[in-house]
C-alpha positions in Angstrom: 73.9 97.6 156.5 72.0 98.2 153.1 73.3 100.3 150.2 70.7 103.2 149.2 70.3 104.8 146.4 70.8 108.8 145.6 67.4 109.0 145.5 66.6 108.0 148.8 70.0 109.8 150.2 68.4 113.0 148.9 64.9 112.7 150.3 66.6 111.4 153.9 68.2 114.9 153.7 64.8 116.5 153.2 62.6 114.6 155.7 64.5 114.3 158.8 62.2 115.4 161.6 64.8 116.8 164.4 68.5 117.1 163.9 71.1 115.9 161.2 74.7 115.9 161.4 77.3 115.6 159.1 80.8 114.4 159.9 83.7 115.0 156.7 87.3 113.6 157.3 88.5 113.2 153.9 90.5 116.2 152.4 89.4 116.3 148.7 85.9 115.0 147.1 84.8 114.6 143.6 81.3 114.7 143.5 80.0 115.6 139.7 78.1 118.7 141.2 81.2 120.3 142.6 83.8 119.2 140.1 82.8 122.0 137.5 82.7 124.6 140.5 86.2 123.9 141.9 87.5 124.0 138.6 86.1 127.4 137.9 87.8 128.7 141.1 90.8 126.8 140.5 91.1 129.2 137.1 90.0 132.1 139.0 87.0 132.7 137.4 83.6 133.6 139.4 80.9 131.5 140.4 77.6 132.9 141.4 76.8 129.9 143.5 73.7 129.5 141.8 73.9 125.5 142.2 73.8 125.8 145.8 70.5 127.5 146.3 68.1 124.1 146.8 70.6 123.1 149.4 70.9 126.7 151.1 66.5 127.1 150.8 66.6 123.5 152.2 68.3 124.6 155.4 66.2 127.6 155.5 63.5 125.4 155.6 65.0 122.9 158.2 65.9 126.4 160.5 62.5 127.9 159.9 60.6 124.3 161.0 62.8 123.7 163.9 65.1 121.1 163.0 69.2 121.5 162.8 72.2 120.8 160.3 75.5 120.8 161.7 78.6 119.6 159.9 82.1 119.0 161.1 84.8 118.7 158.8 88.4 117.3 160.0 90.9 119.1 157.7 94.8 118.8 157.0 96.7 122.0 157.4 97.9 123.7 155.1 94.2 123.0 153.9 93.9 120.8 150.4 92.9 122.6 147.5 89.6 121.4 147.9 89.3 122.8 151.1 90.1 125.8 150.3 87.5 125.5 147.7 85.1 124.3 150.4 86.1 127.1 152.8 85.2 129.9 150.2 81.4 128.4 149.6 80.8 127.7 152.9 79.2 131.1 154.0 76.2 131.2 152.0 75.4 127.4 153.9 76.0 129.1 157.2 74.1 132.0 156.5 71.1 130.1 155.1 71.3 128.1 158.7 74.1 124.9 158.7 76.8 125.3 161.5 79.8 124.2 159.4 82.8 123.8 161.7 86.9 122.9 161.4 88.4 120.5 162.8 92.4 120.6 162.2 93.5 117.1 162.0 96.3 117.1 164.5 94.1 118.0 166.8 91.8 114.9 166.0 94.9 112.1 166.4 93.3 110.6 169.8 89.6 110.3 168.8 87.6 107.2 168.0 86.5 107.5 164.6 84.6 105.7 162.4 86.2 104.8 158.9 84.0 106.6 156.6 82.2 110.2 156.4 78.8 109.7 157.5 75.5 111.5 157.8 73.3 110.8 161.1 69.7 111.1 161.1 67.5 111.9 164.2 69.9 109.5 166.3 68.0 106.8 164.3 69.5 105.9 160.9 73.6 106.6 160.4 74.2 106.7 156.2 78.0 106.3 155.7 79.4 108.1 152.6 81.7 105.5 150.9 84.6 106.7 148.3 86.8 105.9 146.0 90.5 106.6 146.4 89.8 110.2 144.0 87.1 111.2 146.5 84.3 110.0 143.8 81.3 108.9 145.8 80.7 105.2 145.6 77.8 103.9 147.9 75.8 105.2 150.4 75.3 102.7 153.1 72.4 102.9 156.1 72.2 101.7 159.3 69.8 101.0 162.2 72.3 99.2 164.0 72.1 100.8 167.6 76.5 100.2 168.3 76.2 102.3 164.8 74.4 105.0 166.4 76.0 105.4 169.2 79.2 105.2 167.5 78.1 108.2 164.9 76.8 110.0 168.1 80.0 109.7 170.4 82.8 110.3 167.1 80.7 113.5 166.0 80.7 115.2 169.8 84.4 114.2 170.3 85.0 116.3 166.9 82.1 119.2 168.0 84.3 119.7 171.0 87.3 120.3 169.2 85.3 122.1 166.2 86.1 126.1 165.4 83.2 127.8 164.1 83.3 128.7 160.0 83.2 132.2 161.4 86.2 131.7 163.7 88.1 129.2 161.5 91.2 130.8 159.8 92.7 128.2 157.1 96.2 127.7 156.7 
């Protein structure tokens, strides 16, 4: 496994040729983009989303050329703050083509798992998401490794099996 840098994390999410998935198990993050975001909806005050719209006109772009997004995210109930926070930005992603699903947790207790958050490519190249204990990101490790594939492959079906659509889900 090799660490990569944001740069090349950014343009993987860009350049994929057929599918991507997305597989989320923690229940807070930190990244510097949404920090400022969740704190404005923590204080109640309105966000126009703005700083979503590269990622929401990327995944028009993915839909309109073919390709697929789909993310699963494996959630404590009652839902963390963050995911609450998550939950109520999620639709303009859907809309512009991602299929976000929920997974609660309990219902995730007998499936193999790998230990971090992880992004899969095209079945080819898995990038695992590593974090620090406050839900900063950290690294950003890739692999080729074929038991890593298959791994990433077999976890995220498991988990799509179980998943309730962000149209469906109801947080708690």
């Amino acid at each position: 496994m090799t660490s990569i840098s944001e740069a090349q994390f950014e343009r993987l999410l860009v350049t994929f040729e057929r599918n991507a998935i997305h597989l989320e198990t923690r229940d807070a993050y930190g990244t510097g983009v949404e920090l400022p975001h969740m704190a404005k909806w923590a204080a109640g005050e309105p966000d126009d989303l703005a700083w979503l719209e590269s990622w929401c006109e990327s995944l028009r772009e993915h839909v309109k050329a073919g390709r697929s997004v789909r993310r699963a995210r494996i959630v404590s109930e009652p839902l963390s703050d963050y995911q609450r926070w998550s939950y109520s930005i999620a639709q303009p992603m859907v809309d512009a083509g991602e299929d976000i699903r929920w997974v609660p947790r309990r219902l995730a207790s007998s499936l193999a798992l790998p230990g971090n958050d992880y992004y899969l490519f095209d079945d080819r190249l898995a990038v695992f998401l590593i974090y620090a204990g406050n839900g900063l990101a950290m690294d950003r490790v890739a692999s080729t490794d074929p038991a890593d594939l298959k791994l990433c492959r077999s976890a995220f079906e498991a988990v799509w099996q179980l998943a309730v659509p962000h149209r469906d889900y109801q947080p708690v």
